[in-house]
N, C-alpha and C positions, 0 to 999 in steps of 0.2 A: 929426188931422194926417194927409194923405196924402202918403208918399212914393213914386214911382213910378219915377220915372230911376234910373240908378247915379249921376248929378251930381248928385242928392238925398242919396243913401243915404251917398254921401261927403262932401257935407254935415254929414249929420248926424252920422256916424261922428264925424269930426272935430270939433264941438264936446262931443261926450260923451266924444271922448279927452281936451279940453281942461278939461273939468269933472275931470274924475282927476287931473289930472298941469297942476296951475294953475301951476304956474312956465316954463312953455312956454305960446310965445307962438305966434300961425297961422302966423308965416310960418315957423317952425324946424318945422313939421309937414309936412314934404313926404311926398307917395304913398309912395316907398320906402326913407325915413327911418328906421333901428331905433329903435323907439321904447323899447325895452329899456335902451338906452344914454341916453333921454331921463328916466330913471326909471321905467319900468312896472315895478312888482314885482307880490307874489304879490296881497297885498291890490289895489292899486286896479286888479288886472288882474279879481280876482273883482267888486269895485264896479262894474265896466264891463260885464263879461259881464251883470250885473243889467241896469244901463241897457241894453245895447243888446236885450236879451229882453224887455224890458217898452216898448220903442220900437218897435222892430223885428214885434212880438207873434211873436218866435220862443223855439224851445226849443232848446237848445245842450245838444249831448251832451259826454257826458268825452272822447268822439273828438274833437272839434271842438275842444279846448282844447289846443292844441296850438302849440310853440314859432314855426313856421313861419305858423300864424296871427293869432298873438302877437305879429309879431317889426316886422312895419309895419302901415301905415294901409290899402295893397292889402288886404292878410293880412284883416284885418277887414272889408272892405268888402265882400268875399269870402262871407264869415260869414253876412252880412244880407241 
């Protein structure tokens, strides 16, 4: 799979947030949406750091894990 765009990457973001957090739907996922308030906790926030480092083929520091990046769909998009 090649992603190349930031319109890809947010893409994909988005349905691997959406594989976490299955009780939200696409359209309540907006760019700067808290998604913390949509249910992200600690668990499917580590389940996603997975997906998006094995999607992505990035490696995510304990820097990187952080509230602000965590906190919307920019934040992550960010990340990748």
């Amino acid at each position: 799979m090649s992603i190349k765009t930031r319109a890809d990457i947010t893409q994909t973001t988005k349905e691997l947030l959406l594989e976490v957090l299955p009780g939200i739907s696409s359209e309540e996922l907006l760019p700067d949406r808290d998604i913390l308030n949509l249910g992200l906790d600690s668990i499917n926030a580590m389940n996603l750091v997975n997906k998006l480092q094995k999607t992505f083929a990035i490696e995510l520091s304990a820097d990187d894990l952080t509230f602000e990046n965590f906190q919307n769909l920019n934040g992550l998009v960010n990340l990748s």
